[in-house]
N, CA, C and O atoms as a GROMACS GRO file, in nm:
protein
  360
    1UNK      N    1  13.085  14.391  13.476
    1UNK     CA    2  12.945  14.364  13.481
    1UNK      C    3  12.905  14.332  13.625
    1UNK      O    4  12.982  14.272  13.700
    2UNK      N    5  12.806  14.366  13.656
    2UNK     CA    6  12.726  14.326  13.797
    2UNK      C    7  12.718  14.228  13.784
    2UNK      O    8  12.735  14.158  13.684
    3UNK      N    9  12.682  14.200  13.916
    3UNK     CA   10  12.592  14.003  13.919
    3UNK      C   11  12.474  14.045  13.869
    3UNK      O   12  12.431  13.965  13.785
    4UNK      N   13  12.404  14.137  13.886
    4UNK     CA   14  12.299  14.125  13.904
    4UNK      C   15  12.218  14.081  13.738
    4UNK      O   16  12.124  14.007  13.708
    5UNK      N   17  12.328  14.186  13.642
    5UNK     CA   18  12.316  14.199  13.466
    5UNK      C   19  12.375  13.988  13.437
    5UNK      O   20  12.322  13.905  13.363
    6UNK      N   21  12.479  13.973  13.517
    6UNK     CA   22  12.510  13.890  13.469
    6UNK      C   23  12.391  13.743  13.486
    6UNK      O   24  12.365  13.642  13.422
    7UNK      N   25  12.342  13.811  13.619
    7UNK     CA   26  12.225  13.652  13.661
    7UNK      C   27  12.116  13.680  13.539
    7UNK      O   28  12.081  13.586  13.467
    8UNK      N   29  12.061  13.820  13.518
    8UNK     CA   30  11.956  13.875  13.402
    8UNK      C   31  11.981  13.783  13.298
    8UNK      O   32  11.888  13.717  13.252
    9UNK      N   33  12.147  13.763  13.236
    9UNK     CA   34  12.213  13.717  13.083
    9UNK      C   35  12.167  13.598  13.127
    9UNK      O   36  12.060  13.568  13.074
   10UNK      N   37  12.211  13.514  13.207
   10UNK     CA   38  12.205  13.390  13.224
   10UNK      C   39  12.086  13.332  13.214
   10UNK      O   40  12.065  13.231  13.147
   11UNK      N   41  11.975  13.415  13.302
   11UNK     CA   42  11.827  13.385  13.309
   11UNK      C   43  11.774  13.339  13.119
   11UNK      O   44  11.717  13.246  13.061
   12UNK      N   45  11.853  13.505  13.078
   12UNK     CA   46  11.815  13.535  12.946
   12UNK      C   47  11.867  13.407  12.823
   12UNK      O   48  11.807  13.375  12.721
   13UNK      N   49  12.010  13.348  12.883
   13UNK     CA   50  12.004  13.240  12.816
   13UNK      C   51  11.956  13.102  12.849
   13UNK      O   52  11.961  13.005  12.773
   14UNK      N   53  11.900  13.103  12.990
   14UNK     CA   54  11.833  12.942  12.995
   14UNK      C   55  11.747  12.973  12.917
   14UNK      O   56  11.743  12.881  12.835
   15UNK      N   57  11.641  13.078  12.881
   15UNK     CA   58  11.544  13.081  12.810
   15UNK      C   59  11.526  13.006  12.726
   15UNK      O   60  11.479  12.893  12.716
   16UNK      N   61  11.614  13.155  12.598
   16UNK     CA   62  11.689  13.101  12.476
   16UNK      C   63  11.707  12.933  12.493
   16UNK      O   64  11.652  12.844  12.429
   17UNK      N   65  11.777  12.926  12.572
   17UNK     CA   66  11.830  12.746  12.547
   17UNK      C   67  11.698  12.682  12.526
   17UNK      O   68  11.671  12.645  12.411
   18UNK      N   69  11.570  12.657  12.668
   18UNK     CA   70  11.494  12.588  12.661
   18UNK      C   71  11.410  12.666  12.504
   18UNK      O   72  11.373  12.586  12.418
   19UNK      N   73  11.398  12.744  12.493
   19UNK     CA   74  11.328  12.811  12.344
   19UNK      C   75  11.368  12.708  12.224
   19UNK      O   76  11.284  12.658  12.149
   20UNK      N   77  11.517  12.683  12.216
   20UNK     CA   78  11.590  12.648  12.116
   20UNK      C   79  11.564  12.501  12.118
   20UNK      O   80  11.555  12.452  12.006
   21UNK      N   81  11.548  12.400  12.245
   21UNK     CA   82  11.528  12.250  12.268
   21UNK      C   83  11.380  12.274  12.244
   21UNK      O   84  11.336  12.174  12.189
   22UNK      N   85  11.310  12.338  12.258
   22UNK     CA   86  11.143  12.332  12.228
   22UNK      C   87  11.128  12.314  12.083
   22UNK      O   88  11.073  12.222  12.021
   23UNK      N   89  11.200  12.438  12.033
   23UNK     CA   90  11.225  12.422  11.865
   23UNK      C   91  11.258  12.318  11.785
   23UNK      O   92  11.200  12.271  11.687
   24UNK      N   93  11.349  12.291  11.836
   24UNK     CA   94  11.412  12.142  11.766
   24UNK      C   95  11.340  12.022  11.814
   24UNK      O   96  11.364  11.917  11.756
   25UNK      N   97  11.255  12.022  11.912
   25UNK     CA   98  11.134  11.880  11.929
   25UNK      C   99  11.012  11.912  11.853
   25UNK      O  100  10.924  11.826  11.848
   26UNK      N  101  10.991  12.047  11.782
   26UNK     CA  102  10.878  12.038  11.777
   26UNK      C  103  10.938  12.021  11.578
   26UNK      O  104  10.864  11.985  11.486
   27UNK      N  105  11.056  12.052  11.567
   27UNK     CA  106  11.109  12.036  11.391
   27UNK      C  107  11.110  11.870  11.406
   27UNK      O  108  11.073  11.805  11.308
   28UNK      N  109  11.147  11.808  11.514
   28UNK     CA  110  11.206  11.671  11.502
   28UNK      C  111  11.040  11.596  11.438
   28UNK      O  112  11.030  11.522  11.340
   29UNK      N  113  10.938  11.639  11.520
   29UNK     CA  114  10.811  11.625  11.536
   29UNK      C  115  10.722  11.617  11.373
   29UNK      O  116  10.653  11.536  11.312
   30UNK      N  117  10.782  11.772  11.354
   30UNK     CA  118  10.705  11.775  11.250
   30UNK      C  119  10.772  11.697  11.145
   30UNK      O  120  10.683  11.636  11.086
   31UNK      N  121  10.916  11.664  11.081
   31UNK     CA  122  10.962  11.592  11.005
   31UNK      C  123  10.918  11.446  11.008
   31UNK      O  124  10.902  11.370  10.912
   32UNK      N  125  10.901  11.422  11.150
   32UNK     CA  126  10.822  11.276  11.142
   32UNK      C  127  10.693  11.250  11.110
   32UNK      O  128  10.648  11.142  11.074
   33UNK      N  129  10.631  11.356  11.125
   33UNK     CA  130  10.494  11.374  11.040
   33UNK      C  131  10.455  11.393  10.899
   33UNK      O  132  10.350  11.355  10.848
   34UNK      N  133  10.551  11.458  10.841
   34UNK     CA  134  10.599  11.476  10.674
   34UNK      C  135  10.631  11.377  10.656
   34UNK      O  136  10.610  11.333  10.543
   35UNK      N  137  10.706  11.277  10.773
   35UNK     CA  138  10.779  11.119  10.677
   35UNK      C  139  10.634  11.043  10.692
   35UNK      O  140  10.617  10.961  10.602
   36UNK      N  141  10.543  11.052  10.772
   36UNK     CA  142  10.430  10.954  10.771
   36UNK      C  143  10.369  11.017  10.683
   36UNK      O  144  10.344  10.934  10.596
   37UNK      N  145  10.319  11.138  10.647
   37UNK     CA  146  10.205  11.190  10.541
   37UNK      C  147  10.295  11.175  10.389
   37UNK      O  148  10.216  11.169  10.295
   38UNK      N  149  10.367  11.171  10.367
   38UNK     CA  150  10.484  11.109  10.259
   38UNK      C  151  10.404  10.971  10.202
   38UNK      O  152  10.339  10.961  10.098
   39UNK      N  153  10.439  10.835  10.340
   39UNK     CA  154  10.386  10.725  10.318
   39UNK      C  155  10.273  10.711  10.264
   39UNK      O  156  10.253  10.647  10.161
   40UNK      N  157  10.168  10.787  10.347
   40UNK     CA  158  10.043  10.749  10.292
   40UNK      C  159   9.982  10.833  10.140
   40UNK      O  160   9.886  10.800  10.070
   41UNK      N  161  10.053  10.920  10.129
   41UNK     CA  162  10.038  10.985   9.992
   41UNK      C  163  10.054  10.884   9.890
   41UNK      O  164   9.957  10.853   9.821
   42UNK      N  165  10.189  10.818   9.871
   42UNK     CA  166  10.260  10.708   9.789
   42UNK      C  167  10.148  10.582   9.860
   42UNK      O  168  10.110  10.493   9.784
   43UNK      N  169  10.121  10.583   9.939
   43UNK     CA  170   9.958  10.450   9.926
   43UNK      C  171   9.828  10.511   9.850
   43UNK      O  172   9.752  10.444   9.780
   44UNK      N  173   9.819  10.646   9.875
   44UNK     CA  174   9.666  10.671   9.858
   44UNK      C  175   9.700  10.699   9.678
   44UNK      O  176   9.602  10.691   9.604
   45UNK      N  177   9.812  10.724   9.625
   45UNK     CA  178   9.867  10.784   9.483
   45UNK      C  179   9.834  10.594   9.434
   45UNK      O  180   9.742  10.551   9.364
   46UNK      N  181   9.916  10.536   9.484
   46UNK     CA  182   9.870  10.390   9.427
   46UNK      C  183   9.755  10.330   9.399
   46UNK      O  184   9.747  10.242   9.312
   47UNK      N  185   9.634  10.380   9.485
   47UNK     CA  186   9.523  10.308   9.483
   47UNK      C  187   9.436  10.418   9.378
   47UNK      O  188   9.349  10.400   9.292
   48UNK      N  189   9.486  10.504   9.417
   48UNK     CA  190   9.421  10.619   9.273
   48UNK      C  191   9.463  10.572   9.130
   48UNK      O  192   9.398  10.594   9.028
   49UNK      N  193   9.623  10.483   9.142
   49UNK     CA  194   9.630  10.468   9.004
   49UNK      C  195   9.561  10.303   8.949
   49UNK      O  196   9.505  10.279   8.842
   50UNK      N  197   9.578  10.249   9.014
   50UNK     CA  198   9.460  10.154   9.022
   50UNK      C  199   9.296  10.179   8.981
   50UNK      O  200   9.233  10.125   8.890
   51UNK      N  201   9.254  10.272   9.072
   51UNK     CA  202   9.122  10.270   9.016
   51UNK      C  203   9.112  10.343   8.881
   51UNK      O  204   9.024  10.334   8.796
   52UNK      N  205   9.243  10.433   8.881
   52UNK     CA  206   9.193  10.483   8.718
   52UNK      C  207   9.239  10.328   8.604
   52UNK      O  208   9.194  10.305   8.492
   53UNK      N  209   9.313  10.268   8.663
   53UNK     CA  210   9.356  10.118   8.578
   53UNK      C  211   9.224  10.065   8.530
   53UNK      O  212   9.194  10.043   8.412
   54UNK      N  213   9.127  10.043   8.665
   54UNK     CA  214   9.021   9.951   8.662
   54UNK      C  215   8.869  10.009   8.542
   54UNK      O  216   8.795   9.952   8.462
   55UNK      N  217   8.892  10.192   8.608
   55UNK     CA  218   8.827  10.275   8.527
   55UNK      C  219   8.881  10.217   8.352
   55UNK      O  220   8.811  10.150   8.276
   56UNK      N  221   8.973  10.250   8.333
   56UNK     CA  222   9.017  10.195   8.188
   56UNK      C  223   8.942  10.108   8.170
   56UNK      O  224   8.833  10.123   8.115
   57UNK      N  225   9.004   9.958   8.228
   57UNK     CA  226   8.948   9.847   8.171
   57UNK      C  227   8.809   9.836   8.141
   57UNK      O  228   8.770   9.780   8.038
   58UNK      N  229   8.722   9.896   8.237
   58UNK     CA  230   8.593   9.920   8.253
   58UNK      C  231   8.547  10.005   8.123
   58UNK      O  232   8.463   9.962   8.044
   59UNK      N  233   8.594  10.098   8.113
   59UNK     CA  234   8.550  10.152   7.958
   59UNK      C  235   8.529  10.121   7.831
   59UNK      O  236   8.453  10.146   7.738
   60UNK      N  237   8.687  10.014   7.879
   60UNK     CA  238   8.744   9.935   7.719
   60UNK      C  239   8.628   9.849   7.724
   60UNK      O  240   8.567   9.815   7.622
   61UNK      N  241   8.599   9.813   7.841
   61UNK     CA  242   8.496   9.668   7.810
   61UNK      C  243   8.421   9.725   7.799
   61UNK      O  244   8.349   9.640   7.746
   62UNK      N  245   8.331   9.850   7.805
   62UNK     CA  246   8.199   9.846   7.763
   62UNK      C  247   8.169   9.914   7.648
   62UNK      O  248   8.059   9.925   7.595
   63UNK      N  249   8.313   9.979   7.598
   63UNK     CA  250   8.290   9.990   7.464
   63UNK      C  251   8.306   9.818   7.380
   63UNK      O  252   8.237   9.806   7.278
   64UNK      N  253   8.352   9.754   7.402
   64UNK     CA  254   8.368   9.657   7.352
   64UNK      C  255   8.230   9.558   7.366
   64UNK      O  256   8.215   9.463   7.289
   65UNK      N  257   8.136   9.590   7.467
   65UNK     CA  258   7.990   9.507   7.447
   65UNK      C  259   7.922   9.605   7.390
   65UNK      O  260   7.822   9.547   7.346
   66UNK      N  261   7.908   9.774   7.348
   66UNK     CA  262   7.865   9.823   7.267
   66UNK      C  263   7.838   9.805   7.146
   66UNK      O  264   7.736   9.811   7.077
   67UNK      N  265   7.992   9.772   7.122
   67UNK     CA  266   7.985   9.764   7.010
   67UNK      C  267   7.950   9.599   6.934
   67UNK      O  268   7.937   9.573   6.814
   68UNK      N  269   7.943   9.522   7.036
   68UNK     CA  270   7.913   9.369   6.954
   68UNK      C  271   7.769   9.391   6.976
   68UNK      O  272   7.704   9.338   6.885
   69UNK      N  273   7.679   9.465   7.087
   69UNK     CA  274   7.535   9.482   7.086
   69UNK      C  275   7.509   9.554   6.988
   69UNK      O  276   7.405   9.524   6.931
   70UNK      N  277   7.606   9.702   6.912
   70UNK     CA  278   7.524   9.760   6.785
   70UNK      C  279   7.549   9.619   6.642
   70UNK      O  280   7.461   9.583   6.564
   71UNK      N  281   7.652   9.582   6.647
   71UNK     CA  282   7.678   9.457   6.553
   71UNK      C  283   7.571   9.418   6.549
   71UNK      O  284   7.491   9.446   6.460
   72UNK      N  285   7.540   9.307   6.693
   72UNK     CA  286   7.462   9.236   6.673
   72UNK      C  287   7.278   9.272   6.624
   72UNK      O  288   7.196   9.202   6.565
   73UNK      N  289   7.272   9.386   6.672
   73UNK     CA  290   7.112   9.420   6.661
   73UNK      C  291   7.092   9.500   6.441
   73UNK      O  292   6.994   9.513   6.368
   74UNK      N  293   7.308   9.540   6.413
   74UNK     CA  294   7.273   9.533   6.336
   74UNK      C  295   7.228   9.400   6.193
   74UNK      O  296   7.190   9.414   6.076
   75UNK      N  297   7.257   9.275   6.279
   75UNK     CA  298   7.252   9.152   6.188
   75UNK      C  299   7.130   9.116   6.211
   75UNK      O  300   7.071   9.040   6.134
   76UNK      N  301   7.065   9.174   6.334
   76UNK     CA  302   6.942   9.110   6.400
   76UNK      C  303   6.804   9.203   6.263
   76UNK      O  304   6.700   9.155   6.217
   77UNK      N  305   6.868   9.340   6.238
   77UNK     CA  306   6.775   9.438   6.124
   77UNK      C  307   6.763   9.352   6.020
   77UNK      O  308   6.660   9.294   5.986
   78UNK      N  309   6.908   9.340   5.954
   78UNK     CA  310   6.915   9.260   5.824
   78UNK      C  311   6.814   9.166   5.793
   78UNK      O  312   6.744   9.182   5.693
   79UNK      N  313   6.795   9.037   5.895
   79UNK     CA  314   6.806   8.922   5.896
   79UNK      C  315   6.626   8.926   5.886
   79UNK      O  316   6.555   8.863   5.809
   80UNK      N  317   6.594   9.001   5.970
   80UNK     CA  318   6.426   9.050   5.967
   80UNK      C  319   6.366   9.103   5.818
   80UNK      O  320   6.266   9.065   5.756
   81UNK      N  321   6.465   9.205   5.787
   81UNK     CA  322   6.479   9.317   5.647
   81UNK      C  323   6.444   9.163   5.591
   81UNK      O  324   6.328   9.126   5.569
   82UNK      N  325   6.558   9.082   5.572
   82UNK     CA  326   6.545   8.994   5.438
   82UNK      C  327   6.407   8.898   5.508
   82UNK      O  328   6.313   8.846   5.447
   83UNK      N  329   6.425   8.897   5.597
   83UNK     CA  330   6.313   8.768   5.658
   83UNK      C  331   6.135   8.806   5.576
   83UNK      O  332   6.061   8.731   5.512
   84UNK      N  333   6.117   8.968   5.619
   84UNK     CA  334   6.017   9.042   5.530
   84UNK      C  335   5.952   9.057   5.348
   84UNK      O  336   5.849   9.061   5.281
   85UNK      N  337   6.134   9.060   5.340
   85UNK     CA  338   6.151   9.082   5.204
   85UNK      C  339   6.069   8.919   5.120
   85UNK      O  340   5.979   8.919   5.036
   86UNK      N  341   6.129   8.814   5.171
   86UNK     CA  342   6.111   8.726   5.143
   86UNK      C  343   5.966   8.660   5.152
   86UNK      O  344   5.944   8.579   5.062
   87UNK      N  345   5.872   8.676   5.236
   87UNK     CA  346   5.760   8.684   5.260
   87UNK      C  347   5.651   8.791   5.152
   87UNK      O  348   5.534   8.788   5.111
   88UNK      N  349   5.751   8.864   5.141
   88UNK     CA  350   5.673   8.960   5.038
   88UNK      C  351   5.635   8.933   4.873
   88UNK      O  352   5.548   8.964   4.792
   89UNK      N  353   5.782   8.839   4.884
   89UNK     CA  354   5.808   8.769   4.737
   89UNK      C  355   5.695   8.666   4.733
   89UNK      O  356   5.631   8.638   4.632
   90UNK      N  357   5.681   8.618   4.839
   90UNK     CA  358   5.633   8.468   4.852
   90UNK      C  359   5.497   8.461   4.777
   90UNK      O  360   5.436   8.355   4.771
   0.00000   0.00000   0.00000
């Protein structure tokens, strides 16, 4: 081989080399960015399951004053019904 092919190879592998150290800072890079977007997924997944928690409770309870407000307005009919009835007798 010439010098001349051989300085070409050489050129041709500092390239390659610096190509290959560029590569691997920019994999090192991005894996550390997957490990931080990881973290905050497993935070933002937590607070999602939370608010659907709170959503629950929130439902349960307002079915639960629904239903003592239809109760109650139905004792509130009755109580009139007979309150009427009784007046009528009178």
């Amino acid at each position: 081989m010439t010098f001349a092919k051989e300085n070409e190879m050489s050129d041709e592998n500092e390239e390659l080399k610096k190509q290959l150290a560029l590569f691997k800072e920019q994999v090192s890079k991005a894996k550390k960015e997957t490990k931080k977007l990881k973290e905050v997924n497993t935070k933002l997944q937590d607070e999602v399951d939370s608010l659907w928690s709170m959503l629950d409770e929130m439902t349960q309870t307002d079915i639960e004053s629904w239903a003592k407000m239809a109760k109650d307005l139905q004792s509130d009919t009755v109580t009139k019904a007979l309150m009427v009835s009784k007046k009528a007798d009178a």
